[in-house]
Residue, then its C-alpha position, 0 to 999 in steps of 0.5 A: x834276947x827274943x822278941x816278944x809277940x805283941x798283942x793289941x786290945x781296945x780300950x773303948x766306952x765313953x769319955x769319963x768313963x775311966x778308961x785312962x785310969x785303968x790304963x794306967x793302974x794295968x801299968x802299974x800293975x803289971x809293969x815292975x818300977x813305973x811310976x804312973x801319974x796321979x790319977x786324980x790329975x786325968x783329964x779327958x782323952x783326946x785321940x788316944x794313949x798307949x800303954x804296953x805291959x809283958x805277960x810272959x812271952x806276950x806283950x800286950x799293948x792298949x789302945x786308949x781310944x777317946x770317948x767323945x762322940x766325934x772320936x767314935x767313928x775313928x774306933x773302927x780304925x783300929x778293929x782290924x788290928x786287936x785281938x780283944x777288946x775292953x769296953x767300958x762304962x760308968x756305973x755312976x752315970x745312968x743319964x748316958x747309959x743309954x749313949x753308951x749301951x747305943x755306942x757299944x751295940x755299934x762297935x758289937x755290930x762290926x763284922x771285922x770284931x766277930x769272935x773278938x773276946x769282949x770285956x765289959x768293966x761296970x767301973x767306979x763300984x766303989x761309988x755308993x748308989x752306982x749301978x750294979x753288974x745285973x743293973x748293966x746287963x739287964x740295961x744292955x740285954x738287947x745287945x745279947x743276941x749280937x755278941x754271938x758265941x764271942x767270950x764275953x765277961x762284964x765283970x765290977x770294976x774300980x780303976x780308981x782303987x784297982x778293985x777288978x783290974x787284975x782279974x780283968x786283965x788275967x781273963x783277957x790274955x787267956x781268952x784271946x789266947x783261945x780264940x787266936x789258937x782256934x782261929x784257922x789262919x786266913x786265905x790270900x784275898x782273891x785280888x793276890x791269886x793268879x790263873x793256874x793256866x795261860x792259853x797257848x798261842x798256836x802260830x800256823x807257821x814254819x821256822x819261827x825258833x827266834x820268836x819261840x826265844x822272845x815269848x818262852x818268858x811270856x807264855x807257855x806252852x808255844x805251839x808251832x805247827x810246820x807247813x810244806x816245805x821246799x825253796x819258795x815256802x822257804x822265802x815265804x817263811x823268812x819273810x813272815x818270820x821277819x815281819x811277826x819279828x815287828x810285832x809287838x809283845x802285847x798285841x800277841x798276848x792280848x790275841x792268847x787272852x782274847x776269849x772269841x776270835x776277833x772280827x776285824x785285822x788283827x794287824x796291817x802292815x804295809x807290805x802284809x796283812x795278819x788275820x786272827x783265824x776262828x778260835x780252836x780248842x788249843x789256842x788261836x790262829x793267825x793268817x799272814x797275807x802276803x801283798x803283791x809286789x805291785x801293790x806294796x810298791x809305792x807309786x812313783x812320784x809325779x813330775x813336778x811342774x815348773x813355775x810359769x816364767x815372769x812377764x817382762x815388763x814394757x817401757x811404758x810400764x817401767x817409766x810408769x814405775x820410775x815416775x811413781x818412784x820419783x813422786x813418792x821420793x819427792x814426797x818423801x823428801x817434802x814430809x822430811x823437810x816439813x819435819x825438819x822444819x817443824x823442829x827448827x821452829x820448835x827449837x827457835x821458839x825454844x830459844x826465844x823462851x830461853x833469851x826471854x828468861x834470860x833477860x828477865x833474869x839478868x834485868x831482875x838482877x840488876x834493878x835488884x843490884x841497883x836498888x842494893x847499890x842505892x841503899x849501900x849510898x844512903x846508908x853512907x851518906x847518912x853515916x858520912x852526915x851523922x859524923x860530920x854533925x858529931x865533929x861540928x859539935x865536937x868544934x862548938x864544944x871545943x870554942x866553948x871550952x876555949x872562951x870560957x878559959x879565955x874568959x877565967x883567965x882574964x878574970x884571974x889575971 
């Protein structure tokens, strides 16, 4: 199966103008077994909604832009890419005919749109009291004059009910058909083209295959021209074949493209020294500037000087450092023994504290255990009276019991 061409149109105008709705009565349409939405359930669009049909072998594709006033300035976006474009607006609402006729002479004035095929729906005709298709065209006639030789048709429309949508969309695909097979194709931008010609670069030396073989991918034509001849040429062109070996790349091409000859050195090495001569018809020219050997060598180190040797002390100086030695020693050792004897104390008085708390620990322990003690001793000798009181009672009781039977036997007997 082939792939189909696809082919991109704008849906534009303001928000609640029916865009969307036509939308989705041209896939209806055009689109056998899609089951649109309920149209009455269309809300307002907020960035965009796509929709694609098949026309034969083209497959048009719609771009729904949203209307509002702050999604207007993205509709621009999206020019390059259409090849029509369907505009519209509410015939109901004549307060913002002029918003509409205002954003429509913007999105007119794109140059990238020019020749683009434009078609005006006057939507919502079956709208009793709605604006009538010369109504629209006399309210937007100022904008005649900017819709050019473009193929224009403002034609009534109802995407509620479907009224105008196939005759819309039928004039669409033949008219962008037109003008895309009378459009010649476009030529490369300036920035994609490439100079025809490169300058040669002209090496006024001799024997240079190697550096011929290293720039052939870079530029073309190289241009050598040969010089005398004979053993001592021949060790200077070694030694100048060697040395342009060490130069880069870029320095040479940025020679070729250089338009006037430039005015300082070319490029300085430590033994040689290369010129770009006046510009020729051909090409440019370098000088190569050999050093002399007394001037390439570099000049021989200088001695080093040896460090002064050190003054040996006397013994008057030595036994001035031995006692200095002894008083810092001495005072070393008295800081030492300050400290140590600064921590004795402070560990004494450490220990002081600690017997201190000690004994008031043990002396509270104590009167507490005395005090304890006392308290047991009462409690007994009150328990040990208690029992003595209740057995002398006891006695009395029972001496009483004893004389009263005493005295019941004698009365008896």
């Amino acid at each position: 199966m082939f792939q189909k061409d696809e082919y991109c149109i704008l849906i534009l105008g303001l928000d609640n103008a029916g865009k969307t709705t036509f939308l989705e009565q041209t896939k209806t349409k055009f689109s056998k077994n899609y089951k649109g939405m309920n149209l009455s359930k269309i809300t307002t669009t907020v960035g965009l909604n796509i929709g694609t049909i098949d026309m034969g072998k083209a497959r048009l594709m719609f771009w729904d832009l949203g209307g509002q006033e702050e999604l207007q300035s993205l509709w621009d976006k999206y020019y390059a890419e259409s090849h029509g474009v369907i505009y519209v607006i509410d015939s109901t609402d004549e307060e913002r005919l002029g918003e509409s006729k205002e954003a429509f002479e913007k999105m007119i004035s794109s140059e990238v749109l020019e020749g683009v095929p434009l078609l005006v729906l006057a939507n919502k005709q079956d709208v009793e009291d709605c604006l009538s298709v010369p109504d629209i065209k006399t309210a937007f006639s100022d904008c005649a004059s900017k819709i050019g030789k473009r193929d224009c048709l403002v034609q009534p429309c109802s995407a509620l009910s479907g009224q105008g949508v196939n005759d819309g969309i039928e004039w669409m695909r033949c008219h962008f058909f037109l003008h895309l097979s009378s459009s010649p194709p476009s030529p490369p931008p300036p920035s994609l083209r490439l100079p025809s010609i490169i300058p040669p670069l002209i090496i006024q030396t001799t024997g240079c295959a190697s550096l011929l073989q290293r720039f052939t991918p870079f530029i073309s034509p190289l241009s050598i021209h040969p010089s005398s001849s004979g053993s001592t040429m021949d060790s200077t062109v070694s030694a100048y074949s060697e040395k342009l070996r060490e130069m880069s790349v870029l320095s040479l091409l940025c020679s070729c493209l250089y338009s006037q000859p430039h005015p300082n050195t070319f490029g300085l090495f430590e033994d040689m020294e290369v010129k770009s001569l006046n510009k020729r018809a051909s090409g440019q020219a370098f000088e190569v500037i050999l050093k002399s050997p007394t001037e390439a060598s570099p000049e021989r180190p200088q001695t080093l000087a040896l460090p002064p040797q050190k003054k040996e002390p006397s013994l008057g100086e030595l036994q001035r450092r031995l006692e200095a030695a002894e008083e810092r020693r001495k005072s070393q050792e008295k800081q030492v023994l300050k400290q140590l004897a600064e921590k004795r104390e402070r560990e004494k008085e450490v220990l002081t504290k600690a017997q201190e708390v000690n004994n008031n620990y043990s002396k509270m322990a104590e009167e507490k255990l005395h005090h304890k003690m006392e308290l047991i001793q009462e409690n007994r000798m009150a328990r040990l009276n208690a029992l003595k009181q209740r057995l002398r009672e006891k006695e009395l009781h029972a001496a009483e019991v004893r004389k009263n039977k005493e005295l019941h036997t004698e009365l008896s007997g």
